[in-house]
C-alpha positions, 0 to 999 in steps of 0.5 A, a space after each residue: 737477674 733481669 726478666 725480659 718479656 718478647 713480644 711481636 716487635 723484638 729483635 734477636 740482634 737488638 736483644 743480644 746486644 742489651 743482654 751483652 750491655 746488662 751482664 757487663 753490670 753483673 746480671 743475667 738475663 732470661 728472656 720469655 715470650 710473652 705467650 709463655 707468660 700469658 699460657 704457660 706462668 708456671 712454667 716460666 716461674 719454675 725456670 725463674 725459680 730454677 735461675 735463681 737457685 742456680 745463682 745462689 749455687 743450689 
């Protein structure tokens, strides 16, 4: 699994074709604001948590 962070400078496009390039290799890609982080963590630890379980298929 591969966590990105999102601040101002990112590109929607630019993102799409990294995720493209990264899951080509295996990974999944989730992506957060960097806001999210910074105001919501548990938040966005339970959605890690979530992906990862979905991956081990809980």
């Amino acid at each position: 699994m591969v966590i990105e962070l999102d601040g101002g400078q990112h590109s929607p496009s630019e993102d799409a074709e990294r995720s493209k390039t990264i899951e080509t290799h295996g990974y999944r890609v989730i992506r957060f604001w960097n806001n999210d982080v910074m105001e919501n963590i548990e938040g966005v630890l339970e959605t890690i948590v979530r992906e990862i379980n979905i991956a081990r298929g809980e």
